[in-house]
PyMOL Python script that loads the backbone (N, CA, C, O; Angstrom):
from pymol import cmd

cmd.read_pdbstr("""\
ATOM      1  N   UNK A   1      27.089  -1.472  -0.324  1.00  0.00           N
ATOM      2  CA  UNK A   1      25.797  -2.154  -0.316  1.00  0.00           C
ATOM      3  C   UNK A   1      24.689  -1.198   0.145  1.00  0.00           C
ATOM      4  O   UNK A   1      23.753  -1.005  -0.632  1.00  0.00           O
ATOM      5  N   UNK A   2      24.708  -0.491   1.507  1.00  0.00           N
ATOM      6  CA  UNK A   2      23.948   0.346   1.736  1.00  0.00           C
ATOM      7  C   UNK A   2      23.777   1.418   0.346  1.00  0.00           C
ATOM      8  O   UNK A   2      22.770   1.593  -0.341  1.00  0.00           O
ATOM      9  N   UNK A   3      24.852   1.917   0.242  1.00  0.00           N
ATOM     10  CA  UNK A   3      24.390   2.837  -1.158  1.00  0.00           C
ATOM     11  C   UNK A   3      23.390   2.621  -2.034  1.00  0.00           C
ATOM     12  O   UNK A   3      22.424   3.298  -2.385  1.00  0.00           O
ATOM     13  N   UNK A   4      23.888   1.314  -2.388  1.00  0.00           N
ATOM     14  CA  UNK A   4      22.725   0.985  -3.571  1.00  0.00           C
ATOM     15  C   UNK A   4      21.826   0.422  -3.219  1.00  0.00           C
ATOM     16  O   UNK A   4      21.111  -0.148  -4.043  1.00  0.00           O
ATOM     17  N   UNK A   5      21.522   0.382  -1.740  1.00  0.00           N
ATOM     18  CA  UNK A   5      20.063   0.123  -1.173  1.00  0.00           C
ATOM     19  C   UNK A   5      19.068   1.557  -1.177  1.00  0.00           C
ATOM     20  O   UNK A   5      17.867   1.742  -1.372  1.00  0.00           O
ATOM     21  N   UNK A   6      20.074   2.333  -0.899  1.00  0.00           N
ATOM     22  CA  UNK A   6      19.310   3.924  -1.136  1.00  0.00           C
ATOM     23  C   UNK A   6      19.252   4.227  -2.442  1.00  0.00           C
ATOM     24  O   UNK A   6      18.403   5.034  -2.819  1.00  0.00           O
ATOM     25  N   UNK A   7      19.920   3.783  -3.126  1.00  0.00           N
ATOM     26  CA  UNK A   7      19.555   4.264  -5.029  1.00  0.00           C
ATOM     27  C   UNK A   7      18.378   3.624  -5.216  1.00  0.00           C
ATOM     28  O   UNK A   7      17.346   4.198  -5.564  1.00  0.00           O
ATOM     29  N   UNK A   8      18.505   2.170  -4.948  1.00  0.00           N
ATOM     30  CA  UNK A   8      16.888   1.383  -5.285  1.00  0.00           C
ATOM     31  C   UNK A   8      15.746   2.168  -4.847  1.00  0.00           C
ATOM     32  O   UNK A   8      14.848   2.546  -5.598  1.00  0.00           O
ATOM     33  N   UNK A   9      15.823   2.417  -3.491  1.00  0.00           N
ATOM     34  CA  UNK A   9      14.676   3.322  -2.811  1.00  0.00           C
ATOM     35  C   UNK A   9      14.266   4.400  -3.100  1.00  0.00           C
ATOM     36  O   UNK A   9      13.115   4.832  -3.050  1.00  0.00           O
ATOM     37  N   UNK A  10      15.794   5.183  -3.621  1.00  0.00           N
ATOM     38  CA  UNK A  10      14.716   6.392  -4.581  1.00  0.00           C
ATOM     39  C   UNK A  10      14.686   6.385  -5.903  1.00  0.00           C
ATOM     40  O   UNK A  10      14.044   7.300  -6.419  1.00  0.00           O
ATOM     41  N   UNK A  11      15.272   5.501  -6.706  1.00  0.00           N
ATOM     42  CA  UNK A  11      14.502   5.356  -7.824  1.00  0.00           C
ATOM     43  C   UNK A  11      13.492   4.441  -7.231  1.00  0.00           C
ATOM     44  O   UNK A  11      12.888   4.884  -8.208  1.00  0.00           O
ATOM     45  N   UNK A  12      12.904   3.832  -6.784  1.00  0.00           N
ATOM     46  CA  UNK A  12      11.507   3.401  -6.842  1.00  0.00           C
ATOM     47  C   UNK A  12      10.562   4.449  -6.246  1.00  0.00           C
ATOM     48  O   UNK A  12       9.368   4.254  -6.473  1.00  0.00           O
ATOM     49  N   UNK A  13      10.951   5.726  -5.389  1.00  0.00           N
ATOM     50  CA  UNK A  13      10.148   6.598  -4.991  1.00  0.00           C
ATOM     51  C   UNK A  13       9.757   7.782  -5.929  1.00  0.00           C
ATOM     52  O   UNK A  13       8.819   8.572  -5.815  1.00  0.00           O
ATOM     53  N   UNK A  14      10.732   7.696  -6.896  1.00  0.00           N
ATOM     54  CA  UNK A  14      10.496   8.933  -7.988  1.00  0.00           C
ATOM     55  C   UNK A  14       9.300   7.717  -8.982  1.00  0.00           C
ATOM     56  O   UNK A  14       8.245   8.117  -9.474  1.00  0.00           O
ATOM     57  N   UNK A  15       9.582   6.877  -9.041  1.00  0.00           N
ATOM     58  CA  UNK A  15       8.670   5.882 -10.135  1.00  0.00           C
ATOM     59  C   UNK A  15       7.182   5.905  -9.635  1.00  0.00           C
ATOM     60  O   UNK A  15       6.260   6.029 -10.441  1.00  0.00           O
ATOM     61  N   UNK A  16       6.972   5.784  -8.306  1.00  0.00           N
ATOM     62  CA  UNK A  16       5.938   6.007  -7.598  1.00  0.00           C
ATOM     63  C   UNK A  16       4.967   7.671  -7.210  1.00  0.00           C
ATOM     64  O   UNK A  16       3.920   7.955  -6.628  1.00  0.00           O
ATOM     65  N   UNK A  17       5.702   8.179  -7.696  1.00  0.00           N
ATOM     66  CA  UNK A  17       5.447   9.426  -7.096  1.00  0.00           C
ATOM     67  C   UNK A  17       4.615  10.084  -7.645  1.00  0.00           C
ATOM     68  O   UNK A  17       4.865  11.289  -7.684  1.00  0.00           O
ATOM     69  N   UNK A  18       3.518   9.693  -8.185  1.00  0.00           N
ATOM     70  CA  UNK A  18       2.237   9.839  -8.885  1.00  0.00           C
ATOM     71  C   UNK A  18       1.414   9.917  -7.399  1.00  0.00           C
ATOM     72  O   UNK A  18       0.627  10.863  -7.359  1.00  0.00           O
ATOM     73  N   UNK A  19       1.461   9.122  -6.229  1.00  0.00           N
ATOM     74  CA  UNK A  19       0.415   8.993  -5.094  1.00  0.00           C
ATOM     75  C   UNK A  19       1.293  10.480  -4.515  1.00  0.00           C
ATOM     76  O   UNK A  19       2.510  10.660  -4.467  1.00  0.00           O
ATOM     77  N   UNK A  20      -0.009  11.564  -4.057  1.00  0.00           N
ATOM     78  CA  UNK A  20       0.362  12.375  -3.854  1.00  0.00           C
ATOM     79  C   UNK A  20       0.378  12.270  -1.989  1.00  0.00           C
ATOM     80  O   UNK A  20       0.815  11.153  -1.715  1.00  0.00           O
ATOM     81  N   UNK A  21       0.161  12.791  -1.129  1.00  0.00           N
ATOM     82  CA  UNK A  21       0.563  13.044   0.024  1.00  0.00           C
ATOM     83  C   UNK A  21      -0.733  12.665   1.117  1.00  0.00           C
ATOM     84  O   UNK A  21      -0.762  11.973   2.135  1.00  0.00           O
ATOM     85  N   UNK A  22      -1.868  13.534   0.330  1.00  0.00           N
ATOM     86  CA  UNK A  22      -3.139  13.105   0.979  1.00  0.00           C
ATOM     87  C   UNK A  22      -3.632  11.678   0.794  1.00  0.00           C
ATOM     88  O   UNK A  22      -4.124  11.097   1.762  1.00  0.00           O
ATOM     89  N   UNK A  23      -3.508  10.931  -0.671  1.00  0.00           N
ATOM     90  CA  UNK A  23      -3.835   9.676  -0.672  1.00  0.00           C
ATOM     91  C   UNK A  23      -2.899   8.825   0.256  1.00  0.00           C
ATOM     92  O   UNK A  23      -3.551   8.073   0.981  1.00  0.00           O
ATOM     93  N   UNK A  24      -1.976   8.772   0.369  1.00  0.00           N
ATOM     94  CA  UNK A  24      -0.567   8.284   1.397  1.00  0.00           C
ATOM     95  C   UNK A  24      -0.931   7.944   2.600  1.00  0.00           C
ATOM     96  O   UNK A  24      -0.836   6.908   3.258  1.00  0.00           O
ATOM     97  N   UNK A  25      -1.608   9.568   2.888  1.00  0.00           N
ATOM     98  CA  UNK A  25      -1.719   9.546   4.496  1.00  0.00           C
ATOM     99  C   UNK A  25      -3.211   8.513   4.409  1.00  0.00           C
ATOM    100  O   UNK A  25      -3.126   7.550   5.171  1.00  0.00           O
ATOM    101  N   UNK A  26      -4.426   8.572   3.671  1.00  0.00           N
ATOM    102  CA  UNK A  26      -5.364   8.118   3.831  1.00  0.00           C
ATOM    103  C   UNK A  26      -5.523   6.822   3.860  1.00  0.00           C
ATOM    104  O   UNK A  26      -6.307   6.133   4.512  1.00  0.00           O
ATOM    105  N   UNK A  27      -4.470   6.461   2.870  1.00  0.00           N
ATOM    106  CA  UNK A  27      -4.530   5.141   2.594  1.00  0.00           C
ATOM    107  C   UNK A  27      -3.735   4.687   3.560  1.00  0.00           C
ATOM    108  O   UNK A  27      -4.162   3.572   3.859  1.00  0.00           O
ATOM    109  N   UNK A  28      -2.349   5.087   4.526  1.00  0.00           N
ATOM    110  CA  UNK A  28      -2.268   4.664   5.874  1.00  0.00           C
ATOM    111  C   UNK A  28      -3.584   4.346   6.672  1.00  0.00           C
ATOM    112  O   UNK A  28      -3.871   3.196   7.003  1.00  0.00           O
ATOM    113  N   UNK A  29      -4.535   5.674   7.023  1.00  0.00           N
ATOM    114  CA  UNK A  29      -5.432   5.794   8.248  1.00  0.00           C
ATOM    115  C   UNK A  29      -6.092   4.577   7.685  1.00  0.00           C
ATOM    116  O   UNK A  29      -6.188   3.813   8.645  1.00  0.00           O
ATOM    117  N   UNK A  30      -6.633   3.959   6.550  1.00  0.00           N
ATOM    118  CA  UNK A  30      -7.476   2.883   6.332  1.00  0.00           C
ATOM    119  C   UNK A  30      -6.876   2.180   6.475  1.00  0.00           C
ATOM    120  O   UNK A  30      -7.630   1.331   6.950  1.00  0.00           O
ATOM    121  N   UNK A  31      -5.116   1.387   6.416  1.00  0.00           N
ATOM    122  CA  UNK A  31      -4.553  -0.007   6.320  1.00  0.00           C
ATOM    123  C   UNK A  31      -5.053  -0.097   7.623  1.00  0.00           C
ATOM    124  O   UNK A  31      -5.862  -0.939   8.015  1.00  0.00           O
ATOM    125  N   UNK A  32      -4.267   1.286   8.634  1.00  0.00           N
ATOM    126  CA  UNK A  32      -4.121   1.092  10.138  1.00  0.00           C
ATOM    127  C   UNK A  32      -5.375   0.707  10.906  1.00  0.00           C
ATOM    128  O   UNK A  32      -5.470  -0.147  11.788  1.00  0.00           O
ATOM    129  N   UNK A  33      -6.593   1.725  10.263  1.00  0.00           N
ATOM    130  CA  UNK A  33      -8.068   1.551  10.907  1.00  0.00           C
ATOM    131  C   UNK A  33      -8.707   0.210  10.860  1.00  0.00           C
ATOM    132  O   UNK A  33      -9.305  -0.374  11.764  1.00  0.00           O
ATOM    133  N   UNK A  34      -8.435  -0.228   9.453  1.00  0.00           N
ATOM    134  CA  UNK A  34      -9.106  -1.344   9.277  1.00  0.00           C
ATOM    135  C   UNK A  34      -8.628  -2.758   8.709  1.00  0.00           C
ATOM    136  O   UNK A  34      -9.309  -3.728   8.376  1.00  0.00           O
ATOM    137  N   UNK A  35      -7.327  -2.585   8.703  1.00  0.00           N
ATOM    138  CA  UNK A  35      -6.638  -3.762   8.583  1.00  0.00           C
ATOM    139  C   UNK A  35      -5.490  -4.285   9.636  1.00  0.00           C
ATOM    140  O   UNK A  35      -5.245  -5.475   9.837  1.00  0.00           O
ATOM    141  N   UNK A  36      -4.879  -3.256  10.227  1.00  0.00           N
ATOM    142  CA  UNK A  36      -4.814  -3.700  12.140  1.00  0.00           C
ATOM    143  C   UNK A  36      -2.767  -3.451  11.132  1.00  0.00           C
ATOM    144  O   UNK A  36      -1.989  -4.348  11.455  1.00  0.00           O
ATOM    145  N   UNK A  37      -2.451  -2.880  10.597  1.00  0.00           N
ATOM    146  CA  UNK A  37      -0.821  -2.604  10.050  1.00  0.00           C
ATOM    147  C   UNK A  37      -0.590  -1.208  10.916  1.00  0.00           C
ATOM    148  O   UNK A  37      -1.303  -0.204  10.920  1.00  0.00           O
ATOM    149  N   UNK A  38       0.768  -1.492  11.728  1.00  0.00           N
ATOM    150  CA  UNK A  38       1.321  -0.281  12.125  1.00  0.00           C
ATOM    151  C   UNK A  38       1.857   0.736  11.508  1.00  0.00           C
ATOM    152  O   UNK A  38       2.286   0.337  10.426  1.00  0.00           O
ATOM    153  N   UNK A  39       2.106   2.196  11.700  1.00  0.00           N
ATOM    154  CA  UNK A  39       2.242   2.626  10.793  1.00  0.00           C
ATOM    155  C   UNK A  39       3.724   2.715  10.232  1.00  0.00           C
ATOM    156  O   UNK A  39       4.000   3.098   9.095  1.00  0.00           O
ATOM    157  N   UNK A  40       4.946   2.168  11.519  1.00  0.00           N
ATOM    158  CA  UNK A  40       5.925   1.889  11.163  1.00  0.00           C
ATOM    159  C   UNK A  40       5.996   0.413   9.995  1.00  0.00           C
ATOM    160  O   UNK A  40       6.932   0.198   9.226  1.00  0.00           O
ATOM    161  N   UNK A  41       5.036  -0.255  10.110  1.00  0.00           N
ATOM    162  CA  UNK A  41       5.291  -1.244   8.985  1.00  0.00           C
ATOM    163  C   UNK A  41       5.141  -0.831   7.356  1.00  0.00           C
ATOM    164  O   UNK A  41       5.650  -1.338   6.357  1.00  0.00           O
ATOM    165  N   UNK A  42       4.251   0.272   7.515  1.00  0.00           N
ATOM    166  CA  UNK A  42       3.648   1.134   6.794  1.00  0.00           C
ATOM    167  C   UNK A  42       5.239   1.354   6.388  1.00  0.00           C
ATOM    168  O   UNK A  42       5.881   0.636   5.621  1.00  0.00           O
ATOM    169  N   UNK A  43       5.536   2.084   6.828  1.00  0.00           N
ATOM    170  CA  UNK A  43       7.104   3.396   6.463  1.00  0.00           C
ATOM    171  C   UNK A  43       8.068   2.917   6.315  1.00  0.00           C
ATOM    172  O   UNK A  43       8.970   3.752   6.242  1.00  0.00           O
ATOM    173  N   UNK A  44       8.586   1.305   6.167  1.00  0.00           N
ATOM    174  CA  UNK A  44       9.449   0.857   6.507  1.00  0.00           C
ATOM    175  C   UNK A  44       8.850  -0.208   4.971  1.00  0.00           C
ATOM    176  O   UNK A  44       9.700  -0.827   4.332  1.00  0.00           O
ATOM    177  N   UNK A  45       8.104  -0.242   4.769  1.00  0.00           N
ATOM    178  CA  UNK A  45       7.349  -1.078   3.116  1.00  0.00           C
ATOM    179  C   UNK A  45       8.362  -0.101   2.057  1.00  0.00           C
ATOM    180  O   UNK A  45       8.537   1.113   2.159  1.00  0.00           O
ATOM    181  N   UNK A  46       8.904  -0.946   1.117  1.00  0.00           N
ATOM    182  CA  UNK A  46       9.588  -0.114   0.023  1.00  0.00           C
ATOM    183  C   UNK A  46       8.334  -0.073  -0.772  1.00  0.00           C
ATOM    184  O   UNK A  46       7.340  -0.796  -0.704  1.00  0.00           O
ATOM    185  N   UNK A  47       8.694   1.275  -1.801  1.00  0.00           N
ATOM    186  CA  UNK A  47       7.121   2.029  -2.152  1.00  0.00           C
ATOM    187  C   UNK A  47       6.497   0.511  -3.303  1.00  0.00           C
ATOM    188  O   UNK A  47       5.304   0.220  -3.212  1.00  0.00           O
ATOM    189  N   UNK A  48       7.144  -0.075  -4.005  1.00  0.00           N
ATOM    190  CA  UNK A  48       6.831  -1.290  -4.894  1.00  0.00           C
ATOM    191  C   UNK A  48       6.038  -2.156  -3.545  1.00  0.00           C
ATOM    192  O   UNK A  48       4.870  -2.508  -3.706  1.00  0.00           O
ATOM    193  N   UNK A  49       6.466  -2.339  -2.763  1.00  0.00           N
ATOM    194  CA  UNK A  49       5.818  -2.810  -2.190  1.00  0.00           C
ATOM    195  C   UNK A  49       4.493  -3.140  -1.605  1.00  0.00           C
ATOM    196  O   UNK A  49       3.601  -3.988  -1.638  1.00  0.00           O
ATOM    197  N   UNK A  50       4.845  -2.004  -1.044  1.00  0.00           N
ATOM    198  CA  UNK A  50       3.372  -0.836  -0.667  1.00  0.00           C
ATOM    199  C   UNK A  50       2.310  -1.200  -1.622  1.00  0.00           C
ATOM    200  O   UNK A  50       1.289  -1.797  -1.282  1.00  0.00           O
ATOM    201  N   UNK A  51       2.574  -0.827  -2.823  1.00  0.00           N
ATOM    202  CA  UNK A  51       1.628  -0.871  -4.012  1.00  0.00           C
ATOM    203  C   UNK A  51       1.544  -2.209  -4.377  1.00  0.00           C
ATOM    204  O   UNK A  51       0.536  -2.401  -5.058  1.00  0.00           O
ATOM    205  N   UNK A  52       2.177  -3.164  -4.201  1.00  0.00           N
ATOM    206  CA  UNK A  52       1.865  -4.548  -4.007  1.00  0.00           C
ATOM    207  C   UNK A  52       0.797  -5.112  -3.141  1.00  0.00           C
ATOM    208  O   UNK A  52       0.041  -6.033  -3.450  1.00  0.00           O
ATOM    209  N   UNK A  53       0.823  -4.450  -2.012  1.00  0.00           N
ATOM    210  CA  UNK A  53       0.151  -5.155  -1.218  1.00  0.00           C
ATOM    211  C   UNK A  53      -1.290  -4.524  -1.181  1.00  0.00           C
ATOM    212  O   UNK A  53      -2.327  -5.140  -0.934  1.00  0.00           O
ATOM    213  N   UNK A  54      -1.153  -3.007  -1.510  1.00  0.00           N
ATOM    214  CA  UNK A  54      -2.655  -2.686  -1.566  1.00  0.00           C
ATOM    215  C   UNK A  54      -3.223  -2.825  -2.673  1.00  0.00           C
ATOM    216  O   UNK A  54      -4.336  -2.444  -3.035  1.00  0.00           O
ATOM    217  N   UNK A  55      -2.410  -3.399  -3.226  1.00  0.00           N
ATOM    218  CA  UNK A  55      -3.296  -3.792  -5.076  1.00  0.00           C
ATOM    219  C   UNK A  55      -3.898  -5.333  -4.267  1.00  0.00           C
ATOM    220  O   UNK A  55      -5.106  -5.569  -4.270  1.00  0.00           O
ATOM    221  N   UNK A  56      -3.126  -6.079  -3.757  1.00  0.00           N
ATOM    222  CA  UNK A  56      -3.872  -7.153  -3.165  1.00  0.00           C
ATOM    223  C   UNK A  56      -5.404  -7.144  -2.580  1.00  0.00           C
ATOM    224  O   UNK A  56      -6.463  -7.719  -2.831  1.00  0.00           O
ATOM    225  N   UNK A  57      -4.971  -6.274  -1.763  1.00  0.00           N
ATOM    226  CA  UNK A  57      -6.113  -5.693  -0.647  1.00  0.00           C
ATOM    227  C   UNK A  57      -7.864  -5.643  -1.301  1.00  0.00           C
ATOM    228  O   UNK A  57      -8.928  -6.162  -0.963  1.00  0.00           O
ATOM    229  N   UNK A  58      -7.434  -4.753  -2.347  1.00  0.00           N
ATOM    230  CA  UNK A  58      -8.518  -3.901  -2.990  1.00  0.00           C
ATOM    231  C   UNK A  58      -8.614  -5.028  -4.136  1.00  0.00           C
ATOM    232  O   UNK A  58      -9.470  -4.895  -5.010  1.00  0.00           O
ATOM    233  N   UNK A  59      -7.657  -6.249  -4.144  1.00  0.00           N
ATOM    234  CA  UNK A  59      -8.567  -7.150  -5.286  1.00  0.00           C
ATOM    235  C   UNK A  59      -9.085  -8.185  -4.151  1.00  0.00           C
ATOM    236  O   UNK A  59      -9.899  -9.005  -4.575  1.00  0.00           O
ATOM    237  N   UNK A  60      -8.772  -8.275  -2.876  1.00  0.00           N
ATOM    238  CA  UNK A  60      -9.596  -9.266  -2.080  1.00  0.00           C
ATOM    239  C   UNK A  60     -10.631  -8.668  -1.496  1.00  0.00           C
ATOM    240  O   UNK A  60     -11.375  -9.504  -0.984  1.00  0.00           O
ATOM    241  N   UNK A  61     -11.083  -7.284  -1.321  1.00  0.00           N
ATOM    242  CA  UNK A  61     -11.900  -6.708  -0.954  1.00  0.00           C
ATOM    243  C   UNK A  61     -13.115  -6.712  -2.040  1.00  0.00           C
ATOM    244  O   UNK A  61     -14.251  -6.947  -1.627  1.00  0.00           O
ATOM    245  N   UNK A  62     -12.914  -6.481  -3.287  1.00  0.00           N
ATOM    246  CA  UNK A  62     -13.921  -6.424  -4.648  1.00  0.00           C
ATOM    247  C   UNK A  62     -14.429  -7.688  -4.777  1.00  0.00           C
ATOM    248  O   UNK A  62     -15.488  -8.070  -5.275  1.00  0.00           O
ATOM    249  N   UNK A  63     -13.418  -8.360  -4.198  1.00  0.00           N
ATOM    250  CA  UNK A  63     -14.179 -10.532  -4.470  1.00  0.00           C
ATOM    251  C   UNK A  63     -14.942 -10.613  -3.154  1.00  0.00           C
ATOM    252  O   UNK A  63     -15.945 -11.309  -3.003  1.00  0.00           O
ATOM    253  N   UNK A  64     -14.560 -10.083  -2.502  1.00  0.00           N
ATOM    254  CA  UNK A  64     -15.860 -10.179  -0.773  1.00  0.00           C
ATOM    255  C   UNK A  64     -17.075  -9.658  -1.498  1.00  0.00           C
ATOM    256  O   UNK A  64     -18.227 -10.072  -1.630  1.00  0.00           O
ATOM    257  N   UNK A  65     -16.489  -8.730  -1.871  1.00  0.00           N
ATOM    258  CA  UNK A  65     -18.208  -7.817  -2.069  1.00  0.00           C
ATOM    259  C   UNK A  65     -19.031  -8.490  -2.926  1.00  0.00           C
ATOM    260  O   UNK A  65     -20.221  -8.678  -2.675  1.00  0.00           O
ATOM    261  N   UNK A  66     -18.356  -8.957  -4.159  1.00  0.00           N
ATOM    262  CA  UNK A  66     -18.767  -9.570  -5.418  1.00  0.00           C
ATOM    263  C   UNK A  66     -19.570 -11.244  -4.254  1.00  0.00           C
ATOM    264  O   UNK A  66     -20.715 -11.685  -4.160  1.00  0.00           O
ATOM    265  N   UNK A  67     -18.552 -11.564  -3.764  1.00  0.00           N
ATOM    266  CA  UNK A  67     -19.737 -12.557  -3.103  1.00  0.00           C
ATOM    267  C   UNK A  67     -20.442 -12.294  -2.537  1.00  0.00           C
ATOM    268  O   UNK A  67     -21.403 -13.046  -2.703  1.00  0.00           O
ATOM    269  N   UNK A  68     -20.704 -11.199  -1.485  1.00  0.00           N
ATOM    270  CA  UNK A  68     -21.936 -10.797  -0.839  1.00  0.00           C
ATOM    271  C   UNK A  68     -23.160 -10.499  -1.415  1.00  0.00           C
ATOM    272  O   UNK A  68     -24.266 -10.448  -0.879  1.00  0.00           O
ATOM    273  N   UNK A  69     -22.746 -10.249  -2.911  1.00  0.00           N
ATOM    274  CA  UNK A  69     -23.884  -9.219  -3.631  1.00  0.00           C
ATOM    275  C   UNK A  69     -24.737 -11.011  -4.240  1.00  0.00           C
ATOM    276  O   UNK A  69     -25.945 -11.228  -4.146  1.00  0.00           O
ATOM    277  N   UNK A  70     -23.797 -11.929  -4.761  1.00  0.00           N
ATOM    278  CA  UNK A  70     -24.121 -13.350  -4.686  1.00  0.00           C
ATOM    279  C   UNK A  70     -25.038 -13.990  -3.677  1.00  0.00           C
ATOM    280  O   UNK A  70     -26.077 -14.559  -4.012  1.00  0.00           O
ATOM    281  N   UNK A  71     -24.674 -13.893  -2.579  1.00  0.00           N
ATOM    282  CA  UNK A  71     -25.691 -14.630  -1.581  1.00  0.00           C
ATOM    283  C   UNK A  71     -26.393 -13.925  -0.970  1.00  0.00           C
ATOM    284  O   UNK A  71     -26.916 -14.422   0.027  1.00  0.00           O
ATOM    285  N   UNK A  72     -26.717 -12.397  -1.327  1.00  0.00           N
ATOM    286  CA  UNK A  72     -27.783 -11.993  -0.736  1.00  0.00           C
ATOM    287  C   UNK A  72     -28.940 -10.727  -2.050  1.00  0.00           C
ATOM    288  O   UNK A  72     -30.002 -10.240  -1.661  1.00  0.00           O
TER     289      UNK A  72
END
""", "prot")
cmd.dss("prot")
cmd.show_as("cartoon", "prot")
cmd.util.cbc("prot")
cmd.orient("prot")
């Protein structure tokens, strides 16, 4: 079972592996700075994941703005 918990993980890390090292780290310092995520929660996210949740992020962040630009 463990085995093929590590096969999943790196085939999903070779599938991912377009985000190079600097976006990684940056896009940590912003979850951590400004969304309050440790960075072990960070490292411990399988990479599908990861990219799950900041695809969330950045579509609830574009609808804030999109309303701000609305009421003011």
């Amino acid at each position: 079972m463990r085995k093929r918990i590590k096969w999943i993980a790196e085939f999903f890390s070779i599938g991912l592996s377009h985000e190079d090292l600097f976006n990684l780290m940056k896009t940590n310092f912003a979850l951590m700075q400004h969304h309050k995520y440790s960075l072990t929660e960070l490292e411990n996210m399988m990479p599908w994941e990861r990219e799950v949740y900041v695809t969330l992020l950045v579509q609830y962040l574009e609808e804030e703005k999109e309303k701000q630009k609305q009421r003011g």
